[in-house]
Residue frames as qw, qx, qy, qz and C-alpha x, y, z in Angstrom:
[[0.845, -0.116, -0.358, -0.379, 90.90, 230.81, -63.31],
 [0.610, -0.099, -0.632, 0.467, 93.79, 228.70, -61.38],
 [0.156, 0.011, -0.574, 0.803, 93.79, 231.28, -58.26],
 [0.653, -0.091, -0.213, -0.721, 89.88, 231.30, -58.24],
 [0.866, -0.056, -0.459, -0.191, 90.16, 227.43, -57.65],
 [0.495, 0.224, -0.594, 0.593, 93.19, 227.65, -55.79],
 [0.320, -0.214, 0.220, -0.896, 91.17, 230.82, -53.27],
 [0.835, -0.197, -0.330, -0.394, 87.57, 227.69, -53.69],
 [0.913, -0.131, -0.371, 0.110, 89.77, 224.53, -52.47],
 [0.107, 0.869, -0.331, 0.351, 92.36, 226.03, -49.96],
 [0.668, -0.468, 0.561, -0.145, 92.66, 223.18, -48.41],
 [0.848, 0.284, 0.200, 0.400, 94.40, 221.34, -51.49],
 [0.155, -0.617, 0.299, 0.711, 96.87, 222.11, -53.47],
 [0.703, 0.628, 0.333, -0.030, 96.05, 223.01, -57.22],
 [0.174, -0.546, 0.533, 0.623, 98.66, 223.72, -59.56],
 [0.699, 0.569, -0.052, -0.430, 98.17, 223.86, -63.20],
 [0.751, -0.049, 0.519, 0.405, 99.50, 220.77, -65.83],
 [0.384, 0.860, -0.266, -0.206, 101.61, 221.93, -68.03],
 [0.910, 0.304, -0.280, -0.021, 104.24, 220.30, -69.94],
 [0.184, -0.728, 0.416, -0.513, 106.44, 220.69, -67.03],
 [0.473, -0.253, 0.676, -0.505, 104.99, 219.07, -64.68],
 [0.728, 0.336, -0.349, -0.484, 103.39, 216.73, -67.20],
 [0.539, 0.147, -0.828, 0.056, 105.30, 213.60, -65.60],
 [0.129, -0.185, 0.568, -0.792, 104.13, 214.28, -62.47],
 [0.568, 0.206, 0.366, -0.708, 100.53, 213.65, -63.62],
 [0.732, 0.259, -0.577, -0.252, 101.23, 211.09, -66.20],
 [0.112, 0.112, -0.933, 0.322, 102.94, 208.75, -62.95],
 [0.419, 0.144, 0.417, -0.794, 99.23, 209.90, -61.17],
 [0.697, 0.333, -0.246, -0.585, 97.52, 208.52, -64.54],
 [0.489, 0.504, -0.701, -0.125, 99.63, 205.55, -64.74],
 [0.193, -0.197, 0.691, -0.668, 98.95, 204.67, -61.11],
 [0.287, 0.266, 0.586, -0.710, 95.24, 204.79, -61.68],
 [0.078, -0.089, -0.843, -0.525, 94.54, 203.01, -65.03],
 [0.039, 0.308, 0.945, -0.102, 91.69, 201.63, -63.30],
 [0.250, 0.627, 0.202, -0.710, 89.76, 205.31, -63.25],
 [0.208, 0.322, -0.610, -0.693, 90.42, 205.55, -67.57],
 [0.017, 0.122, 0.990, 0.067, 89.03, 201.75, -67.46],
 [0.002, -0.499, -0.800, 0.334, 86.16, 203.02, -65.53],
 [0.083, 0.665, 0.091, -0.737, 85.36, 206.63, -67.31],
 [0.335, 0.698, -0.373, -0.511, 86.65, 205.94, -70.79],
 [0.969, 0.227, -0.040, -0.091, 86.50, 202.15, -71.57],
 [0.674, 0.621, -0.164, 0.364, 90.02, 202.45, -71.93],
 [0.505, -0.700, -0.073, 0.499, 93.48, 203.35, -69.93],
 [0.016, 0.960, 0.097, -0.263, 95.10, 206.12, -70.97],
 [0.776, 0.370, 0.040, 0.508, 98.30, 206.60, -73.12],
 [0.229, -0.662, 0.007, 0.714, 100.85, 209.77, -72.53],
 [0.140, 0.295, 0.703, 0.632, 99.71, 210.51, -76.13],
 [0.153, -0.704, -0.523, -0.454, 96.37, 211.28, -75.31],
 [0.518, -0.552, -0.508, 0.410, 97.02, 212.64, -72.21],
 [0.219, -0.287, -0.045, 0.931, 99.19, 215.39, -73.37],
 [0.123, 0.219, 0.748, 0.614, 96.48, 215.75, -76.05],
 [0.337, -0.756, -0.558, 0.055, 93.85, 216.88, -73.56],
 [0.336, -0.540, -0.088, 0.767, 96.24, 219.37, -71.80],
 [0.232, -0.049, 0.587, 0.774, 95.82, 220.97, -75.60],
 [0.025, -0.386, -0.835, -0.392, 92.72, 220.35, -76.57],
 [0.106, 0.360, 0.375, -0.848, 90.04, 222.96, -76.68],
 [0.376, 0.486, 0.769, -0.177, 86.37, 223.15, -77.84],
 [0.275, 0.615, 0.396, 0.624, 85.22, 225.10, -80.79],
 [0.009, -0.802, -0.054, -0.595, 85.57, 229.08, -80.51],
 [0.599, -0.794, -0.001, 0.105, 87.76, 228.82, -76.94],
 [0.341, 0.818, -0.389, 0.252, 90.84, 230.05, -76.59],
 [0.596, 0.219, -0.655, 0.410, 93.91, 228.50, -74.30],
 [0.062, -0.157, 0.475, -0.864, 93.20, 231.14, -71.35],
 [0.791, -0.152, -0.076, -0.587, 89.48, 230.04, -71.39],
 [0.841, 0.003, -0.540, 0.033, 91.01, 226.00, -70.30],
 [0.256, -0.716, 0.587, -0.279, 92.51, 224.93, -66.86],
 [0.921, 0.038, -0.388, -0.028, 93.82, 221.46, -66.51],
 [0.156, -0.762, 0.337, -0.530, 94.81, 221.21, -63.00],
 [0.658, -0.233, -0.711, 0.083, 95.75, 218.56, -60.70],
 [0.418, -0.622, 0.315, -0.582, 94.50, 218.97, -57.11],
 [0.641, 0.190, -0.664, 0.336, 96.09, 217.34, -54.33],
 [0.624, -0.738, -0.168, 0.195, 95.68, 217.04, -50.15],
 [0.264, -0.871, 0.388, -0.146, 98.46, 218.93, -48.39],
 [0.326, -0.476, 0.813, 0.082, 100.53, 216.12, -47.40],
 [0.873, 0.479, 0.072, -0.052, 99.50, 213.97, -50.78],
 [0.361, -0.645, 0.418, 0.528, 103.28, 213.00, -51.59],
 [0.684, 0.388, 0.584, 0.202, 102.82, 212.31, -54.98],
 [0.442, 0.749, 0.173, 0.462, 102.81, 215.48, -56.34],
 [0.405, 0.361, -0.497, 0.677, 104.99, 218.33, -55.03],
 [0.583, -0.661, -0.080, -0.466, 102.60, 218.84, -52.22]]
């Protein structure tokens, strides 16, 4: 699934979150309250955040999920 997206957007970079990189995209979240405000009534916590990276619908498995941050080339935020 990541190199499918990665092969789609080849002008970003996509790199799966994982608990790794997980600060990386919590600073990104933390940045940008104002999206959570505006999507989800609500800003975000690193609670729920990692909680998503996890979460999966009835009858899916992990390999069936990507949670991915995509980024420009020269985006310095992430390792891009």
């Amino acid at each position: 699934m990541l190199k499918e997206l990665q092969k789609q957007l080849q002008s970003y970079v996509v790199e799966a979150i994982t608990e790794t990189n997980f600060p990386l995209a919590m600073a990104v979240y933390e940045a940008n309250q104002g999206f959570f405000r505006l999507t989800e009534g609500k800003e975000t916590t690193m609670e729920e955040s990692r909680r998503d990276i996890h979460a999966l619908p009835p009858g899916l498995h992990s390999e069936d999920k990507l949670y991915a941050g995509v980024c420009g080339k020269r985006d310095k935020w992430w390792r891009c």
